[in-house]
C-alpha positions in Angstrom: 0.0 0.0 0.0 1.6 3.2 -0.8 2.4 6.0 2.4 1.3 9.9 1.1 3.7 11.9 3.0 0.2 13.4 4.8 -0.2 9.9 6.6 3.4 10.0 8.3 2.2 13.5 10.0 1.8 13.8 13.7 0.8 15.9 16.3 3.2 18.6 17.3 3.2 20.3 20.7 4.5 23.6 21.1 6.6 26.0 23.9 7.7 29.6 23.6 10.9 31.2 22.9 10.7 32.1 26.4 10.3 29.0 28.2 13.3 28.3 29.5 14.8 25.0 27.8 14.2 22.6 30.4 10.5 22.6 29.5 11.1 21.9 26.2 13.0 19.0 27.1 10.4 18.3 29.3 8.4 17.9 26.5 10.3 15.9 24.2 10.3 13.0 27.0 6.9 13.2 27.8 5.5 13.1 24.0 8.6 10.8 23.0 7.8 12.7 20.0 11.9 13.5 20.5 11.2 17.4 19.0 9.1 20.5 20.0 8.0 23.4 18.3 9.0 26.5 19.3 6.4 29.5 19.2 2.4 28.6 17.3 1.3 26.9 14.6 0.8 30.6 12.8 4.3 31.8 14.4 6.7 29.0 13.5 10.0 29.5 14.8 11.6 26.7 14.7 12.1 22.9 16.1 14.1 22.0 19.3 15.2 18.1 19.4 17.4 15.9 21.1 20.3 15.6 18.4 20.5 19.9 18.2 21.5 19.4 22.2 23.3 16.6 22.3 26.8 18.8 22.9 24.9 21.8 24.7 27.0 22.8 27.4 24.7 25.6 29.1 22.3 24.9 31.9 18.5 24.3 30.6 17.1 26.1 33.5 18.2 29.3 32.4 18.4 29.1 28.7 15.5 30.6 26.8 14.4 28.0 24.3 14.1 30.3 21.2 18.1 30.5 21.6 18.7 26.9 20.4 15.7 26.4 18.1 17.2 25.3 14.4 14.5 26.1 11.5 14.0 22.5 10.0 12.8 22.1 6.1 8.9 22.2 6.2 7.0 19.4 4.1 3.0 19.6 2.3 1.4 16.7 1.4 2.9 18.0 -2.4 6.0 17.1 -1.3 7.6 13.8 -3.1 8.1 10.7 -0.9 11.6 11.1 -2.8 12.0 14.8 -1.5 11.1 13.6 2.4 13.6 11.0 2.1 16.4 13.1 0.7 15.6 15.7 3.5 16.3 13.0 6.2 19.5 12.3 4.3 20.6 16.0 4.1 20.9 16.2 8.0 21.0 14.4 10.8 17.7 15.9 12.8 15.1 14.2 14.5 12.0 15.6 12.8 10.5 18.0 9.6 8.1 20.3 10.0 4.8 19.9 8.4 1.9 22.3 7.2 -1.4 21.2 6.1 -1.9 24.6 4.1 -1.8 28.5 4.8 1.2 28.7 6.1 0.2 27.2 9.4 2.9 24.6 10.6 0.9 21.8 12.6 2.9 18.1 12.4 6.0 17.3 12.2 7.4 13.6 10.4 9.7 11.7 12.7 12.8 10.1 11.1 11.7 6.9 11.9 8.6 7.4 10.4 10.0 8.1 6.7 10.9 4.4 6.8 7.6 3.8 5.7 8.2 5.7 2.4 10.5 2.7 1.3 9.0 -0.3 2.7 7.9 -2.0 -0.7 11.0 -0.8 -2.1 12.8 -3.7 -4.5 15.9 -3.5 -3.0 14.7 -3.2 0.5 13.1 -6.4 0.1 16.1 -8.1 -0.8 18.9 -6.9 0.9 19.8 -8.1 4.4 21.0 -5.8 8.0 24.5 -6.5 7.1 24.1 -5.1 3.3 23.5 -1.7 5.0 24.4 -1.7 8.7 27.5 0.9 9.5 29.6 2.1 12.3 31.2 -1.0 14.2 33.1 2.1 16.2 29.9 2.9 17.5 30.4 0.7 21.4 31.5 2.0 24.7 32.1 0.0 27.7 29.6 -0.2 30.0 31.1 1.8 32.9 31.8 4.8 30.7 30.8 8.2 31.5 28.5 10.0 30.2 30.4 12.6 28.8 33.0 10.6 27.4 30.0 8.5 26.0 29.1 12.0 24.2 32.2 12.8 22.8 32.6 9.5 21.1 29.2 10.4 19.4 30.5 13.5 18.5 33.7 12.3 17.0 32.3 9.8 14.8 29.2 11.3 14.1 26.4 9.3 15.6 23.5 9.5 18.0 23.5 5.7 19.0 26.3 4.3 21.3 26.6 -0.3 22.1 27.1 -0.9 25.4 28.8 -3.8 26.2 30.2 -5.5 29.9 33.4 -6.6 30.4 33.1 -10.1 28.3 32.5 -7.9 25.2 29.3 -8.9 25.4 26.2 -6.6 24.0 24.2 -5.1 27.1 22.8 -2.1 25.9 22.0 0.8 24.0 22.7 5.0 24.6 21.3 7.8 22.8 21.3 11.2 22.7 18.1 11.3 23.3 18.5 9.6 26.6 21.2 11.9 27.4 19.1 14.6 26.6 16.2 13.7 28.6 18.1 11.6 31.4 21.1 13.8 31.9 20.9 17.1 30.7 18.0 18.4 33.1 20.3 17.2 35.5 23.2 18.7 34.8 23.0 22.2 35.8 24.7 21.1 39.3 27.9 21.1 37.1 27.9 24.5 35.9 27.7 26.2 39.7 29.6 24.2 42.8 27.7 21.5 44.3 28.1 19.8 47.6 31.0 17.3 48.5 28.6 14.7 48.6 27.0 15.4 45.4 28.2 13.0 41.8 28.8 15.3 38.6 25.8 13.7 36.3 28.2 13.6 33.5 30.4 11.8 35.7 28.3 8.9 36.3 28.4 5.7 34.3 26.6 5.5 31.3 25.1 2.4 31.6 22.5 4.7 34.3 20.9 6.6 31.8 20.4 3.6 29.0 18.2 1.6 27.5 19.5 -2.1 28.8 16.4 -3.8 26.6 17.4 -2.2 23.8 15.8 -3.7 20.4 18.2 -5.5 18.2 18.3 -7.2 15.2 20.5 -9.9 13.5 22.9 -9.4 10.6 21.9 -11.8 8.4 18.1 -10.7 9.2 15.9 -9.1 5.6 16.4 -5.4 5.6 13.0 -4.7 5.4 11.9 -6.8 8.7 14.8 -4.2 10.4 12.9 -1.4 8.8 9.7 -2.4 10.3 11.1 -3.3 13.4 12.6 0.8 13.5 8.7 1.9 13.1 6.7 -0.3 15.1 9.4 0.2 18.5 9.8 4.0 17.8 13.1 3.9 17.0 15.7 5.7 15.2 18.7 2.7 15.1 19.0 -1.0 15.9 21.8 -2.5 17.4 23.1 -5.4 15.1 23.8 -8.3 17.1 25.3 -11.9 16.7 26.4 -14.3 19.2 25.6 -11.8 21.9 28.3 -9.3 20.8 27.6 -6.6 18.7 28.5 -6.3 15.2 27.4 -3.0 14.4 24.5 -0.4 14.0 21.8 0.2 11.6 20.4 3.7 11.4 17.6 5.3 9.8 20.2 6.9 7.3 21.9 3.6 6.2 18.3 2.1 5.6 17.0 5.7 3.7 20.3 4.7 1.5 18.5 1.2 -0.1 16.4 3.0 -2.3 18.9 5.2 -3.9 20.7 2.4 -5.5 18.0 2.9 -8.6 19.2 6.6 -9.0 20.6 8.0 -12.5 23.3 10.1 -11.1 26.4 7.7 -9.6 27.5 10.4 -7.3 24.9 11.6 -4.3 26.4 14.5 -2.0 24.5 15.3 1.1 24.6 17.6 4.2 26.4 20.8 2.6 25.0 23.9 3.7 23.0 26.6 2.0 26.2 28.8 1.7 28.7 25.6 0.6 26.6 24.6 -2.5 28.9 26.1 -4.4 31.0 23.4 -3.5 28.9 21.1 -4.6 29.7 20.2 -7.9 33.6 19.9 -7.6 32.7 17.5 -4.5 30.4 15.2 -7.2 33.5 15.6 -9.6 35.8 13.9 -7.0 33.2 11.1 -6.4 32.9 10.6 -9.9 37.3 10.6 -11.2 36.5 8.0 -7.6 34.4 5.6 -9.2 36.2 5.8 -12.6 38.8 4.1 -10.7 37.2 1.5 -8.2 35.1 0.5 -11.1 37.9 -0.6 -13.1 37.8 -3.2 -10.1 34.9 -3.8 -9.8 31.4 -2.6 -11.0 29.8 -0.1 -8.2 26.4 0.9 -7.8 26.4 4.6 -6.3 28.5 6.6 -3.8 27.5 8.9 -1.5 29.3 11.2 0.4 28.1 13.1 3.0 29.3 16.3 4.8 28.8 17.4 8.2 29.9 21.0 9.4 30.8 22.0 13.0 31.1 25.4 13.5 34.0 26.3 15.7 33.8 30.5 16.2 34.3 31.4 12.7 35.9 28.5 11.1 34.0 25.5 9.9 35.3 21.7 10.6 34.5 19.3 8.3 33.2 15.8 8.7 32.9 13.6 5.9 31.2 9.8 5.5 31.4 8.0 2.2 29.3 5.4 1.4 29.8 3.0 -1.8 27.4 0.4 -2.8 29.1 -2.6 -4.7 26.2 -4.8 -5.8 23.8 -3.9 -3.2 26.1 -4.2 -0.2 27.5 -0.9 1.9 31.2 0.4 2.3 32.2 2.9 4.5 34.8 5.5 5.8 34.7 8.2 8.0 36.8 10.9 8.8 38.9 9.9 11.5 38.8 10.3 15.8 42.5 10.8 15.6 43.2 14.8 16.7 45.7 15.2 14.5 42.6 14.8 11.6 40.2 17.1 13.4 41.9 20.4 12.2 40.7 20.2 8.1 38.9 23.3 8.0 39.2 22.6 3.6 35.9 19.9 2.9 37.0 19.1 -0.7 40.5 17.9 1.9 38.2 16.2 3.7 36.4 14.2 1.1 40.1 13.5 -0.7 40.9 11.7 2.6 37.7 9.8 3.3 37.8 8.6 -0.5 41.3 7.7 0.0 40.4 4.9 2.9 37.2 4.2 0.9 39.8 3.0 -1.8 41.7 1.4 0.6 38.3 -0.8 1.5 37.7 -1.5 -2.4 40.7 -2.6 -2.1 40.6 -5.1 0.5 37.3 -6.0 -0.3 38.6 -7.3 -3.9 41.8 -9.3 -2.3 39.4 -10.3 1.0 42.1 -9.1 3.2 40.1 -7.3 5.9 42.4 -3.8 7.3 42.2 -1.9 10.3 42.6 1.5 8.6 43.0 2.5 12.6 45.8 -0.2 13.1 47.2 1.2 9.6 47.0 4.8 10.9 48.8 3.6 14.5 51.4 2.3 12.6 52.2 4.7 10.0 52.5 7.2 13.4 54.7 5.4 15.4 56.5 5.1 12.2 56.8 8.6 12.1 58.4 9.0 15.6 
């Protein structure tokens, strides 16, 4: 049965600029809706969610929630089911905004939710978790703090973290949203001094503040019984499981990814901002002179690259993922944690490097010699000393 984007609306509930921030979290956990509006239907201002405050560092009870509101991409039911999954793939928040006409903003459609748009989707039907499941990086121990717990996330780009104990054994899942709603409100003990006797939320073990029946799913399980999984539990990632140790994560993103494999342009580039478009074109021109190459290996199916910004005063950071499809099954590469890569304030440097391990991947993948590109990047340091 086909989804019109109208169907994946629901309600929306709103606070004001001037409530302070705790209320909109407040919200958010209440609804598990995981965004807010902030201001009316007829006075949009904006959305709040958890992934927007995963890294805020202020206290909630004085911060005025129009302060951290981001304006999200508004959807009609004119909008494409194509369009609404793009949008998801663009960025990384929670929720768009949707108007039912007149300029009056009154749903919004959870990421989750756009999962639906692909259900009966050829090659969701048959691929399997482990075609499209990324980030193995993604897993903390189990006593790890909180705030080391959000840095990782940070660092590599993700909102779900594996918990494991110390067999290496899956236990559980964290998100931001659970540090959001779990944490944050309690964290404003941290920003003034607090008694002797009195822990340091951020300080505490992660394994208080997440979701120890987390759903999972099995590798070798259909992609579309993941998907379906991802709406009916409300959730935005699985944790990919097998033999009681985790494998690796599958997010709304790598599933959003199944149905572009039937695109006409080889090269997708996602994320860039209004003001980096410009960019745009020579970033699609590196993908391309990229596949030129890897197909002389082998024949690929698409690549996408995305690019995340982080703002640092005023000098942008660049984050980069590609993602190659070589008949129908993921590969990925990521920018790396190491500090010494954190400085590349160039993106077209950024995707050069990224493309470069993506190679390196191709390259194993063709002589099946699994690398650790972070063993390989350990080396070549020490080698350097």
């Amino acid at each position: 049965m086909v989804v019109t984007v109208s169907e994946l609306s629901s309600k929306i509930s709103f606070v004001s600029p001037q409530d302070k921030l705790v209320k909109a979290i407040s919200v958010i956990k209440s609804d598990r809706a995981r965004a807010v509006g902030v201001g009316s239907e007829k006075e949009f201002l904006g959305l709040i969610d958890d992934r927007c405050l995963r890294d805020f560092a202020h206290s909630p009870e004085t911060t005025n929630a129009g302060t951290v509101a981001f304006m999200p991409a508004i959807v009609t039911s004119e909008t494409s089911a194509e369009e609404v999954v793009r949008l998801f793939l663009d960025s990384m928040n929670s929720a768009v905004a949707y108007s039912s006409g007149n300029g009056v903003v009154d749903g919004i459609i959870l990421r989750n939710q756009a999962l639906r748009l692909i259900l009966d989707a050829s090659n969701v039907r048959s691929a399997t978790v482990a075609d499209y499941a990324s980030h193995a990086d993604a897993v903390v121990p189990d006593f790890t703090t909180i705030a080391t717990a959000r840095n990782k996330m940070r660092d590599i780009g993700v909102h779900h973290l594996m918990l494991t104990n110390p067999q290496k054994e899956f236990v559980g899942v964290v998100s931001s949203f659970d540090i959001v709603t779990k944490a944050l409100p309690n964290s404003a003990e941290q920003l003034r001094p607090a008694p002797a006797n009195k822990v340091d939320v951020f300080n505490s073990p992660v394994s208080g503040i997440a979701s120890m029946q987390a759903v999972t799913i099995a590798p070798g399980e259909k992609l579309a019984v993941a998907i379906k999984k991802m709406i009916d539990t409300n959730v935005a990632a699985l944790a990919v499981v097998e033999g009681g140790k985790p494998v690796s994560i599958l997010t709304v993103r790598d599933a959003l990814h199944a149905v572009l494999l039937s695109q006409s342009e080889p090269v997708q580039v996602f994320g860039l901002r209004n003001d980096e478009k410009a960019m745009q074109q020579s970033i699609i021109d590196m993908g391309a002179a990229f596949l030129g190459k890897a197909g002389r290996k082998m024949p690929t199916d698409y690549l996408a690259i995305h690019v995340k910004t982080v703002l640092e005063g005023k000098k942008r950071r660049y984050m980069v993922k590609g993602k190659i499809f070589i008949n129908g099954k993921m590969y990925t590469a990521s920018t790396p944690e190491n500090s010494s890569h954190k400085g590349i304030w160039e993106p077209r440097t950024a995707v050069k490097e990224v493309l470069d391990d993506l190679g390196r991947v191709i390259s194993d993948h063709v002589h099946s010699k699994p690398r650790s590109l972070e063993r390989e990047r350990g080396e070549e340091k020490r080698r350097g000393e």
